[in-house]
C-alpha positions as CSV (number, residue, x, y, z in Angstrom):
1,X,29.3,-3.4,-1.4
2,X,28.2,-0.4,-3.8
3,X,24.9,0.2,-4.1
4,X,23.9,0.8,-7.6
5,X,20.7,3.5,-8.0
6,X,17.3,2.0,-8.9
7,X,15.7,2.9,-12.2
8,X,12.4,3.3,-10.5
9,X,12.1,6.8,-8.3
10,X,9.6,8.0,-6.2
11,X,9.1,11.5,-6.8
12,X,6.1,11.9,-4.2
13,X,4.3,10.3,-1.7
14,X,1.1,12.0,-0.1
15,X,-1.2,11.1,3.3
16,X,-4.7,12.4,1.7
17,X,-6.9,10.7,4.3
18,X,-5.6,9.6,7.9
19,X,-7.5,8.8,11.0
20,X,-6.3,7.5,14.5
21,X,-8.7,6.0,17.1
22,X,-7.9,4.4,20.5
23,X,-10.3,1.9,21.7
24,X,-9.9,1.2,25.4
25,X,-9.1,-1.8,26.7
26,X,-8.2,-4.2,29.8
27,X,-5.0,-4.4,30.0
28,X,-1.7,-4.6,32.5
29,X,0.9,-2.2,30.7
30,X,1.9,-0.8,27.5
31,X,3.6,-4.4,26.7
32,X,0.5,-6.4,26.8
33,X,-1.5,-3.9,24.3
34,X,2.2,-3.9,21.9
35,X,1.5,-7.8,22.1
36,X,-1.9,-7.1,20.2
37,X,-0.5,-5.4,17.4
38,X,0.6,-8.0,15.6
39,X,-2.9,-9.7,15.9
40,X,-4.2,-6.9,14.2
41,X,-6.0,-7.3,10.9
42,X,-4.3,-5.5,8.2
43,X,-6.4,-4.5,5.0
44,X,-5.1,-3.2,1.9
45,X,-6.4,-1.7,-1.4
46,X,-4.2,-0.2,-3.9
47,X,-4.2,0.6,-7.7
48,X,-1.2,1.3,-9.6
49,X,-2.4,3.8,-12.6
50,X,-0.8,4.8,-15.7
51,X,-1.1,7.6,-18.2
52,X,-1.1,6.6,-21.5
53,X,0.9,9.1,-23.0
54,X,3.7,9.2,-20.2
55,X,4.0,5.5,-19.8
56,X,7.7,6.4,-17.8
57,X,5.7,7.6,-14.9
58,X,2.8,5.9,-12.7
59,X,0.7,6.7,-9.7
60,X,-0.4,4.3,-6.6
61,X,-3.4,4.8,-4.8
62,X,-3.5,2.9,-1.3
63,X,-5.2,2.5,1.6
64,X,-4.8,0.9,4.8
65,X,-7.3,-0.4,7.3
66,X,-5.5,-1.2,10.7
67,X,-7.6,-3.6,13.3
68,X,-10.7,-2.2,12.2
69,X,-14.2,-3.8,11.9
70,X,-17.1,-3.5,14.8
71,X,-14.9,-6.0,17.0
72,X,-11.7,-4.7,16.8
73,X,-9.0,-5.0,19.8
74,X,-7.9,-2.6,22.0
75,X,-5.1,0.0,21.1
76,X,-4.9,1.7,17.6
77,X,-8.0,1.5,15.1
78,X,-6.4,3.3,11.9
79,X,-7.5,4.4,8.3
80,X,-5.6,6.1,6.2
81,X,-5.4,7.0,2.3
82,X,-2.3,7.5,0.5
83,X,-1.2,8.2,-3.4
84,X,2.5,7.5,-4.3
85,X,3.7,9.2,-7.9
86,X,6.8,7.1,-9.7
87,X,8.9,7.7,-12.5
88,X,10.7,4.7,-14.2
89,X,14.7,6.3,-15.7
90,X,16.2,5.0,-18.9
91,X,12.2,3.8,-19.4
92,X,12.7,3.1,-23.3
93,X,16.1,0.9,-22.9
94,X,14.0,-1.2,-20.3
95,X,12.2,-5.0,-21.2
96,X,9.2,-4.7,-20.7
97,X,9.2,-7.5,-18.4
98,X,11.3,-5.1,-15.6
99,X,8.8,-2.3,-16.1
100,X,6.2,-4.5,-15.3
101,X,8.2,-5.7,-11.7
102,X,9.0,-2.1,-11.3
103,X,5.5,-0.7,-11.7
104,X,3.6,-3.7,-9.3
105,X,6.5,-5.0,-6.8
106,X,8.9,-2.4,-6.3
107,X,5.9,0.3,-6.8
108,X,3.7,-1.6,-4.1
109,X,7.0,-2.0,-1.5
110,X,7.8,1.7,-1.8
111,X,4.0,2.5,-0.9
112,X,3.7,0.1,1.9
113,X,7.4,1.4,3.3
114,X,5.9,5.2,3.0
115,X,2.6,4.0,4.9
116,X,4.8,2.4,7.6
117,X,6.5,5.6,8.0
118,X,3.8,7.5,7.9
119,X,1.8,5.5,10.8
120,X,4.6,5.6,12.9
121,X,5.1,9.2,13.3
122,X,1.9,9.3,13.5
123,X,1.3,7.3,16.7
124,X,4.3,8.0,18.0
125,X,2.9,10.4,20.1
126,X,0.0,7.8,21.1
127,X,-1.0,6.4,24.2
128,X,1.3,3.2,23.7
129,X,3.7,5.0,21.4
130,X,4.4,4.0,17.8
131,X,2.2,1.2,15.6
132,X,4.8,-0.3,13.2
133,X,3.4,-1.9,10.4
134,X,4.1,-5.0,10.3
135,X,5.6,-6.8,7.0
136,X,3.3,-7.6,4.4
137,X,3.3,-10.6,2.1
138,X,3.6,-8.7,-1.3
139,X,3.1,-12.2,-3.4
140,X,-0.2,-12.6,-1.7
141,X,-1.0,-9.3,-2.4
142,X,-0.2,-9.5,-5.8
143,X,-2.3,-12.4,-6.6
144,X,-4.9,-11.7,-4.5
145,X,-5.0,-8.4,-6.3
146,X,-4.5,-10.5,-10.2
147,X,-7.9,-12.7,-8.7
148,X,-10.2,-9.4,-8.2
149,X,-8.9,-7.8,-11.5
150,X,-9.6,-11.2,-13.5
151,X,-13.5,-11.1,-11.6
152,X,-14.0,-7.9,-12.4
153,X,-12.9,-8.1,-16.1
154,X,-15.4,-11.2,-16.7
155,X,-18.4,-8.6,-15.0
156,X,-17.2,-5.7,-17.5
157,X,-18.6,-5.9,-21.2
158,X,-16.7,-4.6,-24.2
159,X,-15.9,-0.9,-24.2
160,X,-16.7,0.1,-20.9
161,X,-13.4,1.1,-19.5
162,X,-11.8,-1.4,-18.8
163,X,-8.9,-2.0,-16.8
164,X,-5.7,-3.9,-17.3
165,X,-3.8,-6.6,-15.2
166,X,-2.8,-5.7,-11.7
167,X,-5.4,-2.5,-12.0
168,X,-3.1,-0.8,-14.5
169,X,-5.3,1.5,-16.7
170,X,-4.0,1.0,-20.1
């Protein structure tokens, strides 16, 4: 099968905050604390900004907590901050339905496949070796996301900045 290039491109993808702590544990081998990663609670907060006068291109901000909290599991405890820059191609020719998928689900997979990356060379070098992120429900995300946005619109009053659907700043 060919693969045909996307209209969406990521032209950058940064790591502006990242920290890695181990938190020792009781455990037989490497296999049983690999078993607790995918226990681990996963927290994400990201915003997908727009400048008004280059609507082709877009910026996510995300950030990651990995099993963190005051009673979090033995192995990896992990923070880290990221921003993702994005240029949509043939912007103009495209409904504005598709910029809309582009800009929250396409924009949203390519930063949580960056962060994936990111935390795996990271810990790769880690007592246990590499934490791999594991996949993320993107719907959820997405209206979880659409709930806080509607909340915080109804707390806003007229004219004080605010911010579109999905955290786009229009």
């Amino acid at each position: 099968m060919n693969a045909l290039p996307s209209e969406i491109q990521a032209t950058s993808f940064y790591v502006t905050h990242l920290e890695i702590n181990w938190i020792k544990g009781d455990f037989l081998d490497d296999e049983d604390i690999r078993d607790l990663f995918i226990q681990y609670k996963v927290d994400v907060t990201f915003e997908c900004l727009e400048d008004p006068t280059e609507p082709e291109g877009f910026l996510y901000e995300m950030s990651l907590r990995v099993n963190s909290g005051v009673k979090a599991d033995p192995g990896y405890q992990i923070a880290i901050k990221t921003v993702g820059t994005f240029f949509i191609d043939n912007y103009t020719m495209i409904k504005p339905k598709q910029i809309l998928h582009y800009k929250l689900s396409s924009g949203l997979s390519l930063m949580i496949g960056s962060c994936r990356s990111a935390l795996w060379n990271s810990t790769s070098m880690g007592p246990v070796g590499p934490y791999t992120l594991p996949a993320l429900d993107l719907d959820a995300l997405l209206t979880e996301k659409a709930k806080q946005e509607t909340k915080t619109k109804q707390k806003k009053s007229p004219g004080t900045g605010k911010k579109g659907s999905m955290g786009i700043v229009r």
